[in-house]
C-alpha positions in Angstrom: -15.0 -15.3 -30.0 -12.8 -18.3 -28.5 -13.6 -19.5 -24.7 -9.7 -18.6 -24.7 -9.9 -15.2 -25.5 -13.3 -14.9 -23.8 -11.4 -15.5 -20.2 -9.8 -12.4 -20.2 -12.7 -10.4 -21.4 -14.8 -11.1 -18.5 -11.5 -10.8 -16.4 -11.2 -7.3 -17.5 -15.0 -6.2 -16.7 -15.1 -7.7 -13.0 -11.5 -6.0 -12.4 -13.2 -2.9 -13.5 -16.5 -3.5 -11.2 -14.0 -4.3 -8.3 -12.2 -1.0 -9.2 -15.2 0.8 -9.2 -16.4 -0.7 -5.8 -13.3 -0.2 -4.0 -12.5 2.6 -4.9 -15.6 4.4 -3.8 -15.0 2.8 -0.3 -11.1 3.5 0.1 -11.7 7.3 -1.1 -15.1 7.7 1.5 -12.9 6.8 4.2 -10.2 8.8 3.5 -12.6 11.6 3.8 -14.8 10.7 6.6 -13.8 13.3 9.4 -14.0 16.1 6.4 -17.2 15.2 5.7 -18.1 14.7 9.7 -17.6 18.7 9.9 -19.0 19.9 6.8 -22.6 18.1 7.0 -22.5 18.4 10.8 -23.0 14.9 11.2 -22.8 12.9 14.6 -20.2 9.7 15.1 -23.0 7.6 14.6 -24.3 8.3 11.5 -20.7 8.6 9.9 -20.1 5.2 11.3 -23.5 4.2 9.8 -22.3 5.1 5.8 -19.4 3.0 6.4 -21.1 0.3 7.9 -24.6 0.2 5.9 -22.8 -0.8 2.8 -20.9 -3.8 4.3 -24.3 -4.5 5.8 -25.8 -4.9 2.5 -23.1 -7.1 0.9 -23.3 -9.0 4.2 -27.3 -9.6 4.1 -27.7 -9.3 0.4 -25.1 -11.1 -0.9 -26.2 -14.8 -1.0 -29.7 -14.0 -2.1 -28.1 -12.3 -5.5 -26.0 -15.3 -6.0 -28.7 -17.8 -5.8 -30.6 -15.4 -8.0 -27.9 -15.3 -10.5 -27.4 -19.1 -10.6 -31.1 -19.1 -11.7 -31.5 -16.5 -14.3 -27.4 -15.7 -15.3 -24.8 -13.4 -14.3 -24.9 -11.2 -17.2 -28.1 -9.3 -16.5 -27.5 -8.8 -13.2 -23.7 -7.6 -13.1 -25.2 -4.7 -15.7 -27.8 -3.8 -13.2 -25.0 -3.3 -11.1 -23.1 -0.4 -12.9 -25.7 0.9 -13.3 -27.0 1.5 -9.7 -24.1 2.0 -8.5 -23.6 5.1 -10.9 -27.2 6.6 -9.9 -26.6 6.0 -6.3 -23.2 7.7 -6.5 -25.2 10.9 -8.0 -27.3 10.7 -5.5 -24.4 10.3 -2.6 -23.0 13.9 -4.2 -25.5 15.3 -3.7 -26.6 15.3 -0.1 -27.1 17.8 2.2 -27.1 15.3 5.5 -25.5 12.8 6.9 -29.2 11.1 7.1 -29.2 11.7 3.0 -25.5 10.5 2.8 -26.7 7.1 4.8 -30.0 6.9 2.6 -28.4 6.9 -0.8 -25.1 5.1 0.3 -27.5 2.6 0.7 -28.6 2.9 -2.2 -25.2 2.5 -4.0 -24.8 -0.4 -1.8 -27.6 -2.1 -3.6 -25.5 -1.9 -6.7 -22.2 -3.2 -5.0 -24.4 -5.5 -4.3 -25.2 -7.0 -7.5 -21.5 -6.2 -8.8 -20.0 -8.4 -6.0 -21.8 -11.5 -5.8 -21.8 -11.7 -10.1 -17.6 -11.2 -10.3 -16.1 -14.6 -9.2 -18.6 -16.7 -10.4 -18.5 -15.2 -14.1 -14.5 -15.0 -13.6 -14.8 -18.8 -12.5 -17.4 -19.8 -15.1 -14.9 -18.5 -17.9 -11.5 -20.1 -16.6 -10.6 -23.5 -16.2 -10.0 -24.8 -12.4 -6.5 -25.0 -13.3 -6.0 -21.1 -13.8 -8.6 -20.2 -11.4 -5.8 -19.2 -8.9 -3.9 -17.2 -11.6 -7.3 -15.2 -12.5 -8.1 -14.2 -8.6 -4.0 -13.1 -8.4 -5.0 -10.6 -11.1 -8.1 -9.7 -9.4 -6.5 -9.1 -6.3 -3.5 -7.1 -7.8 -6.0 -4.9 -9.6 -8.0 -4.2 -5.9 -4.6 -4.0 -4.7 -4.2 -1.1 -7.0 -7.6 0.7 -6.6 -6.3 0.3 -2.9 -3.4 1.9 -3.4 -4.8 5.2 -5.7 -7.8 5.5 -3.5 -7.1 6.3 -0.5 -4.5 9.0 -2.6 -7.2 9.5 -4.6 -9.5 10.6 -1.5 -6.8 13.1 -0.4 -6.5 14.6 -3.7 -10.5 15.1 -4.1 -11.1 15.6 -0.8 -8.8 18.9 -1.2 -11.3 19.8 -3.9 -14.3 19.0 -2.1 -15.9 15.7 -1.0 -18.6 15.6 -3.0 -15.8 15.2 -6.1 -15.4 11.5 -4.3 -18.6 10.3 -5.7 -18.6 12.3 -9.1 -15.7 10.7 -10.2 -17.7 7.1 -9.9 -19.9 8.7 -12.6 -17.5 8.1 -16.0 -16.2 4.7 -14.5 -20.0 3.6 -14.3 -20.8 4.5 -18.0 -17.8 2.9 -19.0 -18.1 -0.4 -17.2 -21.8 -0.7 -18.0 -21.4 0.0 -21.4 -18.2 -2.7 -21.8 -20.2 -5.3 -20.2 -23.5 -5.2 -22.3 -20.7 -5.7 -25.5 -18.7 -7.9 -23.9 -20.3 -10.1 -21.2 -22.1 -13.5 -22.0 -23.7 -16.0 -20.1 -21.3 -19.6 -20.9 -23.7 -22.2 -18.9 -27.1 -23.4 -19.6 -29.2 -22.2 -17.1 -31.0 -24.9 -14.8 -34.9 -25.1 -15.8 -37.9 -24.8 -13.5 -36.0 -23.4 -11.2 -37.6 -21.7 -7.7 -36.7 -19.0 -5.5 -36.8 -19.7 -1.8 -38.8 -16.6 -0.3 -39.4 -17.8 2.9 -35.8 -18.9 3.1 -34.6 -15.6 2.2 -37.0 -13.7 4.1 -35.6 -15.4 7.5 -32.1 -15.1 6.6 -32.7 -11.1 6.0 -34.2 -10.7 9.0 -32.1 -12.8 10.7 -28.7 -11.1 9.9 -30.4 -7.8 9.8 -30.9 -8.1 13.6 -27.9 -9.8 14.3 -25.5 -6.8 12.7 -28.1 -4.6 14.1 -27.5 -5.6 18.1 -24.1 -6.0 17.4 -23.4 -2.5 15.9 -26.1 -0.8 18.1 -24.6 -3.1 21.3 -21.0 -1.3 20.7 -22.1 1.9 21.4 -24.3 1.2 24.0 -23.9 -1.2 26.0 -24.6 -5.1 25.3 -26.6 -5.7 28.8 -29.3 -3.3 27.8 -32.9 -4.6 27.2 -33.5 -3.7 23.4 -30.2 -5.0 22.5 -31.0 -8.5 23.9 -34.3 -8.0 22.7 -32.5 -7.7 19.0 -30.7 -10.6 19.8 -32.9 -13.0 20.4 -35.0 -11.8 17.7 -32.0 -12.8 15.4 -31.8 -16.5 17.2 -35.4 -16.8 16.4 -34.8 -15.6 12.7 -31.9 -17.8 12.2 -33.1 -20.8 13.6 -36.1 -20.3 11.1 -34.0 -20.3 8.4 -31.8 -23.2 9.1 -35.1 -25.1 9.4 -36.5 -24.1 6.5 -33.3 -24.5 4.3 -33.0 -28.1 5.6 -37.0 -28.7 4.3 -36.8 -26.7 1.2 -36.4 -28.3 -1.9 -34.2 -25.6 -3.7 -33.5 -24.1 -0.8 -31.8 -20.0 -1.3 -28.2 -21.0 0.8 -27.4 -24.4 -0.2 -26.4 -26.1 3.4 -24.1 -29.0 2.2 -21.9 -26.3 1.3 -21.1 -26.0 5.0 -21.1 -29.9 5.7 -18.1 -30.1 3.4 -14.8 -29.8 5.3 -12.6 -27.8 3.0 -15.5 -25.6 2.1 -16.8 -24.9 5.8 -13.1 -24.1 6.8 -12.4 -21.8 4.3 -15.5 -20.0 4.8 -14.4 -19.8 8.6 -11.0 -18.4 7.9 -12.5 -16.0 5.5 -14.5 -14.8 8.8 -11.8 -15.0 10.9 -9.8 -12.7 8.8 -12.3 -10.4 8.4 -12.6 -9.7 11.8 -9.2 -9.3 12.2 -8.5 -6.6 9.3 -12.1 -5.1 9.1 -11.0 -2.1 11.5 -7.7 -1.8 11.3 -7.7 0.8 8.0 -10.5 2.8 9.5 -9.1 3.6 13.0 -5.4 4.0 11.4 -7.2 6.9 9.3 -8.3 8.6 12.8 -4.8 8.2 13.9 -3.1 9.8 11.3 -5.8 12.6 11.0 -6.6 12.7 14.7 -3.6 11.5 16.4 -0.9 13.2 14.3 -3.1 15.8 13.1 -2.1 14.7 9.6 -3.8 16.0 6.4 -6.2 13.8 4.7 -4.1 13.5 1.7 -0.9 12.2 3.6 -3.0 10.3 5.5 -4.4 8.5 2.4 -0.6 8.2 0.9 0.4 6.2 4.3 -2.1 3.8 4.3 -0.8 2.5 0.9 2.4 0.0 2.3 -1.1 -2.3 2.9 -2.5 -2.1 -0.9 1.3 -1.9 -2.1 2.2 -5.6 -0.4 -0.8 -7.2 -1.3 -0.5 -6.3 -5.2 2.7 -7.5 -5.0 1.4 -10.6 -3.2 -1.8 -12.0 -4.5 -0.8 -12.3 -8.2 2.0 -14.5 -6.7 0.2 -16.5 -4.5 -2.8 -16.9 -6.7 0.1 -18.4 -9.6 1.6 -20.4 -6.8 -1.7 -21.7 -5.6 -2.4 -23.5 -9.0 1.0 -25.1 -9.0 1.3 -25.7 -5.0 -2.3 -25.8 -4.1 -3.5 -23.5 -1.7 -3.8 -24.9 2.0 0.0 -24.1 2.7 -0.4 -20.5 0.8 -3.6 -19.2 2.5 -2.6 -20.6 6.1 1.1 -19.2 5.3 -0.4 -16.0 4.6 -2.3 -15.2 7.6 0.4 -16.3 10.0 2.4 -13.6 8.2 -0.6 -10.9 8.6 -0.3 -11.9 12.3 3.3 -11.1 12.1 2.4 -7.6 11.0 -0.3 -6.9 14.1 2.0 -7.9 16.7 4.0 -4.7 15.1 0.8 -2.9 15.6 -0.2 -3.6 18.9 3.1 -2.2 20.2 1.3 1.1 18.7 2.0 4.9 20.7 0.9 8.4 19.8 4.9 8.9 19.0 5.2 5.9 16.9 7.0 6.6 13.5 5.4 6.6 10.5 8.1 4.1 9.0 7.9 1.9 11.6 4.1 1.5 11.3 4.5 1.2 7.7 6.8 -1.4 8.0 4.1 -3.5 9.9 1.4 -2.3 7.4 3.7 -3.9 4.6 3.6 -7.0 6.2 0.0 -7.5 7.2 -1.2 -6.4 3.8 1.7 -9.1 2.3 -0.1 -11.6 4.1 -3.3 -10.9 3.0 -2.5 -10.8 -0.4 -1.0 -14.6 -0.2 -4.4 -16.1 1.7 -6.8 -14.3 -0.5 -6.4 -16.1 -4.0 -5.8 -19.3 -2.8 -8.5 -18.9 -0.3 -11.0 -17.8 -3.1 -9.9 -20.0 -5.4 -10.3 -23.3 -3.3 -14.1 -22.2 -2.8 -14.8 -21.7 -6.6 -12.4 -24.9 -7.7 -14.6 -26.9 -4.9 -18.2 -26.5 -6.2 -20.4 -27.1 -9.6 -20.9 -24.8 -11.9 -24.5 -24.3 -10.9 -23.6 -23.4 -7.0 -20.7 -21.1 -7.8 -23.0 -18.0 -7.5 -23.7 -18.8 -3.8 -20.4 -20.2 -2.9 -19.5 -16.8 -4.5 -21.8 -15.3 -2.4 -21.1 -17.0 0.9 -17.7 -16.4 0.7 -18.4 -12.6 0.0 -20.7 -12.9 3.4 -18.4 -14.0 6.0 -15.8 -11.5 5.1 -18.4 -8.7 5.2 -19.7 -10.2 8.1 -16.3 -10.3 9.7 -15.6 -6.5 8.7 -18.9 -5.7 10.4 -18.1 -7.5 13.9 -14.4 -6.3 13.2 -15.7 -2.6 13.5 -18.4 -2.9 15.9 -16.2 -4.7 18.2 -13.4 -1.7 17.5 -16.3 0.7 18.2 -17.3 -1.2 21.7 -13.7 -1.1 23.0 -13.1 2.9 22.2 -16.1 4.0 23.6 -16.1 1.9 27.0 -13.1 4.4 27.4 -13.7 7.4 25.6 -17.1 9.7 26.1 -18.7 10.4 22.2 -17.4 14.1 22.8 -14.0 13.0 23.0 -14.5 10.7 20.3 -16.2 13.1 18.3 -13.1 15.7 18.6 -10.3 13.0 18.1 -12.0 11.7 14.7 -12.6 15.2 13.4 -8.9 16.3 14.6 -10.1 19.1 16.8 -8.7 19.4 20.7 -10.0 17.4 23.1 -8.1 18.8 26.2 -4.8 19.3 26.7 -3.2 17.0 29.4 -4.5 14.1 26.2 -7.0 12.0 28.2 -8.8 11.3 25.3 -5.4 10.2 23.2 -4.5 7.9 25.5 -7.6 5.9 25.6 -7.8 6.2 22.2 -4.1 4.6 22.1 -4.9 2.3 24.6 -8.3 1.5 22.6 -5.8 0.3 19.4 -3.8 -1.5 20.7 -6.5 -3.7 22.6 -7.8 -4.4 19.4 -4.7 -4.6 17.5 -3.9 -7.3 20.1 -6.9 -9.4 20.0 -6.5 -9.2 15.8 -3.2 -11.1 16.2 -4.9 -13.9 18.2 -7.4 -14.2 15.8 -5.3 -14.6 13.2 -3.6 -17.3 14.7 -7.1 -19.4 15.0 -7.8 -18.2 11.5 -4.6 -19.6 10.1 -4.9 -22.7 12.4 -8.5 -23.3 10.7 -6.9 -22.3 7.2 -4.5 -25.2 7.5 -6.7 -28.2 9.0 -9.2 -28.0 5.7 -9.4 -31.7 4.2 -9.1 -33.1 0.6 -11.5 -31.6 -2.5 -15.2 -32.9 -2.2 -16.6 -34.7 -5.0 -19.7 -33.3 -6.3 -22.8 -34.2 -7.9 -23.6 -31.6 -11.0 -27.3 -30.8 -11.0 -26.9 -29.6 -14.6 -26.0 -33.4 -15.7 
C-alpha cells in the first residue's frame, strides 16, 4: 500500500480510538448523579471516577510515549483496544462506587496506551505540511463523539447506566481488530535503546502526589498537615526527577523539549487551557440536572452547542493552520473561548438555556481554532524519534490542567457549600427551600467561570509570544 493511501488509514483507526475514549467519558458524565443514587456512592468517590482517569493520562502518559518511541506505536495502540474493552466489562459490572473507581482505573490504563500512540502514528504517516489538516479531522471527529455522547448518555442512561459501558464493548472489537490489519510501524526504530526507571519512577511519584494534595486539598482544606505533607513529598519527587533527567543519558521526558521557546509555550498554553475548560462541562451537568432539575437526557442535548462549534471549528483551523501557520490561529482561538466565559460568568439559576448556549457555542468555537494548530506546531516541531513524548507531553499538560481545573472548581464549591448540600444539589434532590445551597452553588460558578476568563487571557497571551521553529538534530541520522 502507498504512504499516500496509508495516511488516511491510520487517520481512520486513531479517530476511532479517540471516539471510543471520548465517548466513554462524555456518556459517564452525563450519568454521574444517576449513578450517585443507584450505587449509593458518596461525592467523593464519584468525583474520584472522573478524576482517576485524567490522573492516569496525566501521570502515564509520557512514560507510554517514550516507551512507544522505543519499541513502535503499533503494538501498543492494540494493547489499547483491548484494555479499554475489558475494563469497560468490568466498569458494567460493579456493584460500588469503590468497584466503579477500581476498574475505571483500569479502563484508564487502556486510554492510556490509546492516547499517547494517536498523534505520533497520525504524524508519523503525514507530511508536516498536512499535519494541520489531519488534527482538523481528528478534532472534528472528537467534536462529533462530543456531540452524540453526552446524547448518547441520556439515551442509555434512560435504559440503565450500566448500558454506558456495554456499548464500548463492539467499538473495542472493532477498533482492535482494524488496527492489527491495518496499522504499521513507518520508522526504523532507534537500537540499543534504554528505558529510564529511575526517571520514571520519580516522575510517577512525583505527579502522583502533586494531583493527590491538590484534589484531596479541595475538599479539605490546603493548610492541613497531610496535605502539606503530600506536597512537599511531590517537591522532593520532582526535584529528583529533574536531576535525574538532566544526568541520564536517554533520559524518559526529553528536557530540551521545554528549553525550546515555541515548544515550552505551547505546552504552557495547552495548560492554561486546560485549566480553564477542565470544569466547565462537569459543573454545567449539575446545573442543568441540579439547578433546573433537568432530565439527564436534555441535559446531555444542551451541552452539545460546545462539541457542535468546535466540529465546525477545528477542521478549519487545522486547514488554515498549514496555509497561515498557527501562532495567530491558536492565540485567536483562545481569546474567543474567553469571549464565551465572560458570557458565563454572568451565570443565574434563571438564566436561559439559549442564552447559555449561545456562550457555549462560542467557547467551544474557540477551542476548536487553538486545538489543531496548537497540536500541530508540537508534532511539526520535533524528530521523528521524539514525537511519542512530545505526544505525550502535550497530552500531560492538558490532563494536568483538567485535573487542577476541577480540583480548584471542587475547592471553591465546597468552601461555600457543606457535602450534604452538595450531595443533594448534584443528585437533584431538595436541599431546603429558601435555596441556600443554590445560591452558593451559583455564586460557586461564576467565581470560577470568572477566573477561567482570566486565564484564558494569559493562555492566549503565552499562545501568541511563541518564537520561530527550532531546528533539530535527528538521532535516527
Amino acid at each position: 500500500m502507498k504512504k499516500i493511501e496509508y495516511k488516511w488509514i491510520a487517520l481512520s483507526c486513531t479517530t476511532l480510538g479517540a471516539l471510543f475514549s471520548v465517548l466513554s467519558g462524555t456518556t459517564l458524565t452525563i450519568a454521574l448523579p444517576v449513578i450517585m443514587k443507584d450505587l449509593h456512592a458518596s461525592m467523593n468517590v464519584i468525583l474520584w471516577t472522573v478524576m482517576i482517569y485524567m490522573l492516569s493520562l496525566t501521570i502515564l502518559v509520557p512514560a507510554t510515549g517514550r516507551v512507544a518511541d522505543m519499541i513502535g506505536r503499533k503494538k501498543l495502540f492494540i494493547s489499547g483496544f483491548i484494555i479499554f474493552t475489558i475494563g469497560s466489562v468490568l466498569c458494567g459490572l460493579s456493584q460500588t462506587g469503590m468497584q466503579l473507581l477500581l476498574f475505571r482505573f483500569i479502563q484508564s490504563i487502556g486510554g492510556v496506551l490509546l492516547v499517547a500512540n494517536s498523534t505520533p502514528i497520525v504524524a508519523d504517516a503525514f507530511p508536516k505540511h498536512e499535519l494541520g489538516k489531519a488534527m482538523g479531522v481528528n478534532g472534528m471527529i472528537i467534536s462529533v463523539a462530543a456531540v452524540i455522547g453526552p446524547i448518547l448518555g441520556g439515551v442509555v442512561t434512560s435504559l440503565g447506566w450500566r448500558m454506558i459501558f456495554y456499548i464500548n464493548i463492539p467499538i473495542g472489537i472493532i477498533g482492535t481488530i482494524w488496527s492489527i490489519f491495518k496499522l504499521k510501524e513507518l520508522d526504523i526504530l532507534p537500537e540499543k535503546q534504554k528505558f529510564d526507571w529511575y526517571g520514571t519512577l520519580a516522575f510517577t511519584f512525583g505527579m502522583t502526589s502533586l494531583l493527590l494534595a491538590l484534589t484531596i486539598g479541595s475538599l479539605f482544606g490546603w493548610l492541613n498537615l497531610p496535605v502539606i505533607s503530600v506536597f512537599l513529598l511531590a517537591a522532593i519527587f520532582l526535584g529528583l526527577f529533574i536531576y535525574i533527567e538532566n544526568k541520564v543519558e536517554q533520559p524518559m521526558l526529553d528536557l530540551e523539549l521545554f528549553k525550546t521557546k515555541i515548544l515550552a509555550f505551547a505546552f504552557c498554553s495547552n495548560l492554561l487551557n486546560g485549566i480553564a475548560r477542565g470544569a466547565v462541562t462537569f459543573l454545567l451537568i449539575f446545573y442543568f440536572q441540579g439547578i433546573k432539575a433537568i432530565d439527564p437526557l436534555m441535559a446531555g442535548i444542551l451541552l452539545t452547542p460546545f462539541a457542535l462549534s468546535m466540529m465546525v471549528s477545528a477542521p478549519m483551523s487545522g486547514w488554515l493552520s498549514d496555509k497561515i501557520g498557527f501562532r495567530v490561529l491558536s492565540s485567536s482561538g483562545l481569546l474567543v473561548s474567553a469571549l464565551g466565559m465572560i458570557g458565563m460568568m454572568r451565570i443565574s439559576a434563571d438564566t436561559s438555556v439559549l442564552e447559555l448556549s449561545v456562550w457555549m457555542f462560542i467557547s467551544g468555537f474557540g477551542c476548536g481554532m487553538f486545538f489543531p494548530p496548537n497540536t500541530s506546531a508540537i508534532m511539526g516541531a520535533v524528530p521523528v524519534e521524539r514525537r511519542g513524548i512530545a505526544a505525550g507531553v502535550r497530552t500531560m499538560m492538558n490532563n494536568a490542567g483538567n485535573v487542577i481545573s476541577l480540583a480548584f472548581a471542587m475547592a471553591v464549591l465546597s468552601s461555600s457549600i457543606n457535602p450534604e448540600a452538595m450531595h443533594g444539589l448534584f443528585t437533584g434532590t431538595q436541599v431546603g427551600s429558601e435555596g441556600i445551597a443554590v445560591n452558593a452553588f451559583i455564586a460557586g460558578l461564576r467565581l470560577v467561570f470568572t477566573i477561567s476568563f482570566f486565564i484564558s487571557l494569559l493562555a492566549a497571551f503565552i499562545s501568541f509570544m511563541r518564537g520561530p521553529q527550532p531546528k533539530w538534530e535527528s538521532k535516527a541520522e
